[in-house]
NUTOR-447457 format. One record per residue: x negated, y negated, z negated of N, C-alpha, C, O, CB in turn. Coordinates in steps of 0.2 Angstrom, whole numbers. Glycine has a CB too. Layout:
(pt (X, Y, Z), (X, Y, Z), (X, Y, Z), (X, Y, Z), (X, Y, Z))
...
END
This chain:
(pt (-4, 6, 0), (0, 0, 0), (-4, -6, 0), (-9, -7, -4), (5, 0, -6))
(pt (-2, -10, 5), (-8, -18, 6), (-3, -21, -2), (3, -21, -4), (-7, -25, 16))
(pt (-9, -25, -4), (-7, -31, -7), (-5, -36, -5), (-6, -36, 2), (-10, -32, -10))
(pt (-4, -41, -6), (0, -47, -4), (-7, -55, -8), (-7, -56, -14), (11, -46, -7))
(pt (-9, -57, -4), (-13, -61, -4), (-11, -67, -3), (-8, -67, 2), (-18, -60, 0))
(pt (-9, -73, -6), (-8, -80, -8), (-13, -86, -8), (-18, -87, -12), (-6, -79, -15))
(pt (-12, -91, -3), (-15, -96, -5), (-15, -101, -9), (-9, -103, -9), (-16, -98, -2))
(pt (-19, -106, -13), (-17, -110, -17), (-18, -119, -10), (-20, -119, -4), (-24, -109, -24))
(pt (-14, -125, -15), (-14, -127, -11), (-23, -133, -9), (-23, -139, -6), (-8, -130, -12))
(pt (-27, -128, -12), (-34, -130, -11), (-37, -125, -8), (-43, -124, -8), (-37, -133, -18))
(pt (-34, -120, -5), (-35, -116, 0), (-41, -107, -2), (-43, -102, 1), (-40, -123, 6))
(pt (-40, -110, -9), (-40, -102, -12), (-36, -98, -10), (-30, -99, -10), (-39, -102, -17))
(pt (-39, -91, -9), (-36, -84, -9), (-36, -81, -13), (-41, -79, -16), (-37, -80, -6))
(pt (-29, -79, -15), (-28, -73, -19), (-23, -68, -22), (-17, -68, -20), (-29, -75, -23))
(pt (-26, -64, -25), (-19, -57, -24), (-13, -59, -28), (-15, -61, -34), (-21, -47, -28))
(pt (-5, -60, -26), (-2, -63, -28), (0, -61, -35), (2, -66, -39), (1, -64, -24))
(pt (0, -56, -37), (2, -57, -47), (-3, -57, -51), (-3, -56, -57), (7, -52, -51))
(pt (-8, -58, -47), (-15, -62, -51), (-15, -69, -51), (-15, -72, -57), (-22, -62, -47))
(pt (-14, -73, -45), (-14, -79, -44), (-5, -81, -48), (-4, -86, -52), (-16, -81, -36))
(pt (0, -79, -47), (7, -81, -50), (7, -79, -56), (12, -80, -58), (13, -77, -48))
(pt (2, -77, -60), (2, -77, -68), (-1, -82, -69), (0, -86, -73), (0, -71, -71))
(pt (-7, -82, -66), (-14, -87, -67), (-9, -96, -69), (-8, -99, -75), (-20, -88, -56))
(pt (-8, -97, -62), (-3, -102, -60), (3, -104, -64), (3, -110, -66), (0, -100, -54))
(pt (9, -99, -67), (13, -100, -71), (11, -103, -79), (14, -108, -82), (15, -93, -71))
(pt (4, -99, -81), (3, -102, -88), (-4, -108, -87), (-5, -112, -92), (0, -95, -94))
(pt (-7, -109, -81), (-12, -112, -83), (-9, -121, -76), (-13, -125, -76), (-20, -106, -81))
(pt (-4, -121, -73), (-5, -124, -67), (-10, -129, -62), (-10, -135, -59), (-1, -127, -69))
(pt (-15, -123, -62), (-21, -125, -59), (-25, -119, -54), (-23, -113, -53), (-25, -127, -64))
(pt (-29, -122, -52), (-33, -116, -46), (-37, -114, -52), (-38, -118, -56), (-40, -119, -38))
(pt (-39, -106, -53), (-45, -103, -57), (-50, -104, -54), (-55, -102, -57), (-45, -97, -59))
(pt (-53, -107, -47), (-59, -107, -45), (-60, -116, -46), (-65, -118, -48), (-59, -104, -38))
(pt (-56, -118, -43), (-59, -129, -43), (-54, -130, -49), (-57, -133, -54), (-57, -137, -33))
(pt (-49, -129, -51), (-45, -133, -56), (-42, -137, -55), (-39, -141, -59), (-48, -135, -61))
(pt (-41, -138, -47), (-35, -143, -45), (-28, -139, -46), (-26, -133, -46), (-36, -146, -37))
(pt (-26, -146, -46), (-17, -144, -50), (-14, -142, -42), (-16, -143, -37), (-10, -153, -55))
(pt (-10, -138, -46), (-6, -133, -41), (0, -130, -46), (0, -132, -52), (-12, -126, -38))
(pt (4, -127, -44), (11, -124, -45), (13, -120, -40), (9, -119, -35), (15, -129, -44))
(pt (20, -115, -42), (22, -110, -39), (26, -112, -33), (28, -108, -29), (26, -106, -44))
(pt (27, -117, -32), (29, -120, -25), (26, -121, -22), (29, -122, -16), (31, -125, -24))
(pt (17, -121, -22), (14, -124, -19), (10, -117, -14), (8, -117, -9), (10, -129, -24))
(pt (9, -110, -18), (10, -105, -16), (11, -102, -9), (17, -100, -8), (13, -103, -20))
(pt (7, -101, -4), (10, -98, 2), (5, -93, 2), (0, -91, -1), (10, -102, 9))
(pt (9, -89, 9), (6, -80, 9), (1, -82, 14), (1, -87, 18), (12, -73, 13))
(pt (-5, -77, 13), (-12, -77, 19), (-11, -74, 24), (-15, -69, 25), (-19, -74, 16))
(pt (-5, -77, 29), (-5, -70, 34), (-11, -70, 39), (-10, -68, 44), (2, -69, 39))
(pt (-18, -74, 38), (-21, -72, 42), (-27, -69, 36), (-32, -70, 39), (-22, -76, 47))
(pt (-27, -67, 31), (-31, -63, 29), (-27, -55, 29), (-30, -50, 29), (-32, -66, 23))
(pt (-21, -56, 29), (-16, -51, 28), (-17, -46, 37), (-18, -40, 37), (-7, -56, 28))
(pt (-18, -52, 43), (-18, -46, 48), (-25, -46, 51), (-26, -42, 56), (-11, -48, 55))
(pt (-33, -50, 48), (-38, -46, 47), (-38, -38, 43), (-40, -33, 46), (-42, -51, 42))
(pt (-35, -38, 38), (-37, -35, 34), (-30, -25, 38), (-30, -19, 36), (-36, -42, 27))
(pt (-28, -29, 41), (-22, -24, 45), (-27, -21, 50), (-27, -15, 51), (-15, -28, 50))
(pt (-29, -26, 53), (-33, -24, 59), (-39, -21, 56), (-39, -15, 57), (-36, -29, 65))
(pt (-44, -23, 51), (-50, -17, 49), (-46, -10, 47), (-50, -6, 50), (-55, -20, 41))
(pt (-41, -8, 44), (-37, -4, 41), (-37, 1, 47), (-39, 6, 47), (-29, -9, 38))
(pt (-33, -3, 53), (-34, 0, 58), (-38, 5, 61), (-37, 11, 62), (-34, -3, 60))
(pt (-42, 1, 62), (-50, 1, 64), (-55, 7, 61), (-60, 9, 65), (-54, -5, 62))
(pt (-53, 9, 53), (-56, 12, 50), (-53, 18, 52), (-57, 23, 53), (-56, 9, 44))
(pt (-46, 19, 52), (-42, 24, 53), (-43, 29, 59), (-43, 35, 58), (-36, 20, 54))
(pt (-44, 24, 65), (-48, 25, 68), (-56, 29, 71), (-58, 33, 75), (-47, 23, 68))
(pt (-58, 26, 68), (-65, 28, 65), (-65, 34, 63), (-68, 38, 67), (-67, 24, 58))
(pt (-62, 35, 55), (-59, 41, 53), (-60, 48, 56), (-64, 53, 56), (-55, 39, 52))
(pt (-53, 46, 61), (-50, 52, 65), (-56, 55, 71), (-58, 60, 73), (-41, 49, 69))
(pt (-59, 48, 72), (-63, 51, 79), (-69, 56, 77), (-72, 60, 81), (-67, 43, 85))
(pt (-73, 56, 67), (-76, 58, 66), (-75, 65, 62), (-78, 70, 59), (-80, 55, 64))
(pt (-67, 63, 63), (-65, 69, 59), (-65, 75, 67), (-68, 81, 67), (-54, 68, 55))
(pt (-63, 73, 72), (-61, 77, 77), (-69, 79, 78), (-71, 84, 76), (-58, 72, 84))
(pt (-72, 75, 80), (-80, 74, 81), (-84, 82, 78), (-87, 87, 81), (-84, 65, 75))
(pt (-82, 79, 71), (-84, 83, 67), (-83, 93, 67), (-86, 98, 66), (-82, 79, 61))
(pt (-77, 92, 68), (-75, 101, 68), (-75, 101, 76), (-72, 106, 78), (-65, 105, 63))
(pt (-76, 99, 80), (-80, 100, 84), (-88, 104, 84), (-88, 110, 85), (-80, 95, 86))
(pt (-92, 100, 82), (-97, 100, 80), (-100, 106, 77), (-104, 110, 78), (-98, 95, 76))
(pt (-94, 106, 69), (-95, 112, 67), (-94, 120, 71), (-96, 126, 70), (-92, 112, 62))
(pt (-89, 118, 74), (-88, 126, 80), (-95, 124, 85), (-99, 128, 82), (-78, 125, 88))
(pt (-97, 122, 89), (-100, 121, 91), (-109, 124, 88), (-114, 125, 92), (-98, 116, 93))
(pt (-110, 124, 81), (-116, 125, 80), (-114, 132, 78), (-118, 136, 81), (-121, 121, 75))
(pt (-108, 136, 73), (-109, 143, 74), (-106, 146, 80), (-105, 152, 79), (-107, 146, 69))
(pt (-105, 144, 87), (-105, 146, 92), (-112, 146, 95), (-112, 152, 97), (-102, 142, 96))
(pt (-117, 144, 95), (-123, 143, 96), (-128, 147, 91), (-132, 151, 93), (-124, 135, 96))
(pt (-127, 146, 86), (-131, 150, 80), (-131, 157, 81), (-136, 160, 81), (-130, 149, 73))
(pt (-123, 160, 82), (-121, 166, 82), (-118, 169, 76), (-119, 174, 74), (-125, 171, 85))
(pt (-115, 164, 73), (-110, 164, 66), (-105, 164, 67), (-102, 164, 61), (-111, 159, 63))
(pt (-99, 165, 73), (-94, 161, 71), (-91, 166, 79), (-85, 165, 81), (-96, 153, 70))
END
């Protein structure tokens, strides 16, 4: 499950019921300390569809070394005379 990442309105990022707790008791950024509020709060969709696309990508990645891989392994006790 992705998390859901939030900007402050000094252009901080962050995971949102880190930052919506932060924000609620403290009304400020935890990184500069400029004032900010729960209105001021928007979602990061471009950290959001980076973070889709590596996800992707990895997935990807994954599968081709998984394939790659029992490949690989048929292929050496084919060859060895194990298999």
């Amino acid at each position: 499950m992705m998390k859901t990442f939030m900007l402050t309105s000094c252009g901080q990022s962050f995971e949102y019921s880190s930052i919506y707790q932060w924000v609620k008791r403290n009304y400020n950024c935890p990184v500069c300390k400029k004032q900010c509020n729960l209105n001021n709060l928007v979602e990061n969709f471009g950290l959001k569809s980076l973070l889709e696309k590596e996800k992707k990508r990895l997935k990807e990645k994954y599968e081709e070394e998984k394939a790659w891989g029992s490949n690989f392994d048929r292929n050496v006790k084919i060859r060895s005379g194990f298999g």
